[in-house]
Structure formats: structure tokens, C-alpha cells
N, C-alpha and C positions, 0 to 999 in steps of 0.2 A: 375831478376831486369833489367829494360830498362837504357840503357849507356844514360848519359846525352847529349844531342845535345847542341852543340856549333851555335848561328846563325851565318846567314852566312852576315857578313857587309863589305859593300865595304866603302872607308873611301880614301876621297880626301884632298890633303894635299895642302897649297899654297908656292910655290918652297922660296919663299921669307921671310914665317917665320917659316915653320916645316921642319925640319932634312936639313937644305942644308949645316950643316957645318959636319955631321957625314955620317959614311960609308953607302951608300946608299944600298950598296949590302945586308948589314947585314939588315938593315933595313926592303929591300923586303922580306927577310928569315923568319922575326920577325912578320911581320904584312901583313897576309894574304891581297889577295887585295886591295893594296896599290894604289893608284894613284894618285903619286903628280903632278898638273898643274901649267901653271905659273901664274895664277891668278884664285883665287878660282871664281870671278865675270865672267868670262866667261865658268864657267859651265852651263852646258843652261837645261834649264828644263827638254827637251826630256832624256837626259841621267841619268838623274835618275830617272824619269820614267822607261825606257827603265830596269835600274837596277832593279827596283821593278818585272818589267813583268818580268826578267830573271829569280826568284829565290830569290832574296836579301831579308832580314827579316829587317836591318833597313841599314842607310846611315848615314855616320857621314861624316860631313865636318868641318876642320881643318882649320882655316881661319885666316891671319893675324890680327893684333889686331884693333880695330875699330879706324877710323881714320888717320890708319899706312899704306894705303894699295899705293906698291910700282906703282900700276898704278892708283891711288889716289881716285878711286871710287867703287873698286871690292869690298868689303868690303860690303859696302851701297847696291851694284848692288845685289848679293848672300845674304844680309839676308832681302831684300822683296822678290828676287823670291822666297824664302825657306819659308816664312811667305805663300804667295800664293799657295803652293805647300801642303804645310799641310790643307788648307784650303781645296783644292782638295782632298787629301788624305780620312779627313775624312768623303768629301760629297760619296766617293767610300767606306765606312763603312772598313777604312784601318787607323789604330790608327796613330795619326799624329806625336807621337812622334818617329817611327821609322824614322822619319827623323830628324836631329840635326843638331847644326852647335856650333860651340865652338870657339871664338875668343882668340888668345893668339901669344904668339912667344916662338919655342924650336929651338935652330939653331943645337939642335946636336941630336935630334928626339926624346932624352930617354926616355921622356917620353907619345911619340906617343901610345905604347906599352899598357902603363897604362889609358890613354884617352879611350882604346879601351878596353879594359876591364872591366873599368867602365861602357863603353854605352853598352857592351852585358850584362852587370848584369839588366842594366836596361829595356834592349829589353825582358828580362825572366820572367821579372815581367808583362808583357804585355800577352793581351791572346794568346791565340794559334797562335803559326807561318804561317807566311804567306803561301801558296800554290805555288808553279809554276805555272809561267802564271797568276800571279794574275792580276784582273779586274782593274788594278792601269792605 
């Protein structure tokens, strides 16, 4: 019997509305590839690109809630480029939904945890995992 593979998501968080009021240490321990910025809007396309080429099977971004955003346009800014990105994704025959973006606020992370395990359920419903190096 083949062990179930876990993908592998990297999952950007915006410092201002996921986990900034809870133990960040525990946090990292919890949710593999973690990286909270301080504004999800200046994520820039290359790097998650670059996440895709690395290995990465999908990308969840974690994003203050619409309208809320503490540098008052990242919000807006991160979900057209992530609208344009998927649009690239699947002209590179790379399902568009391994990329996501979910607006909300958890200031104590709990439930980062669960966000993210929801979007591997749904990356498994997707067909075959990506390759390294993929043509992304």
C-alpha cells in the first residue's frame, strides 16, 4: 500500500490579520511553510512563481479582510495579481486552483491550521501533483 503524500503548500499570511496576537513560534511548528509578510499586496508575482518552479503543489494566501487592509490597497493589489496569475497558470496547462487566496482576520492563528488543511484536501482532488521544476 503507497503512504499518502501530503502536498507540499507554502501559505503566506498578512502580519496584520493572521496569527499576530498568538505564539508565532508554535505557529511555525504547526504549519509547515509558513510565511507571514506585512502586507499580503506586496507579494509579487515572481515568488510564487518561483514557489511553483521550486516544488510547491499549490499556494494559499491568507489575506486581510477586503477593504481592511492596513496599508489600505494590498488587499485589492494581491487579488488581481492572483486573478492574473491563475490566468497564466492555466495558459501553462497548471490547474489554477492550486493557487488561492482567502480573505479574513484570526489574530491568534488557530485557525491558520484548519485553512490549510482544507486547501490540501482540495489540492488532492486535483489531478496529479505537480513535478519539480514545473514549466510554471
Amino acid at each position: 500500500m503507497m503512504a499518502e503524500r501530503h502536498p507540499a503548500i507554502i501559505v503566506f499570511t498578512c502580519n496584520f490579520g493572521w496569527g499576530y496576537q498568538g505564539d508565532r513560534e508554535s505557529l511555525a511548528l504547526a504549519v509547515a511553510n509558513w510565511l507571514p509578510v506585512t502586507c499580503c499586496g506586496a507579494i509579487e508575482a515572481e515568488q510564487i512563481l518561483e514557489a511553483f518552479r521550486s516544488g510547491a503543489d499549490g499556494i494559499l494566501i491568507l489575506a486581510c479582510p477586503r477593504g481592511e487592509c492596513h496599508y489600505h490597497e494590498g488587499d485589492f493589489q494581491i487579488y488581481k495579481r492572483v486573478q492574473l496569475l491563475k490566468q497564466l497558470l492555466a495558459a501553462h496547462r497548471i490547474d489554477p486552483e492550486r493557487l488561492a487566496i482567502e480573505f479574513g482576520r484570526d489574530p491568534s492563528g488557530e485557525a491558520i491550521s484548519a485553512r490549510v488543511a482544507g486547501f490540501a484536501r482540495r489540492l488532492g482532488q486535483l489531478d496529479a501533483p505537480l513535478a519539480p521544476g514545473g514549466d510554471a
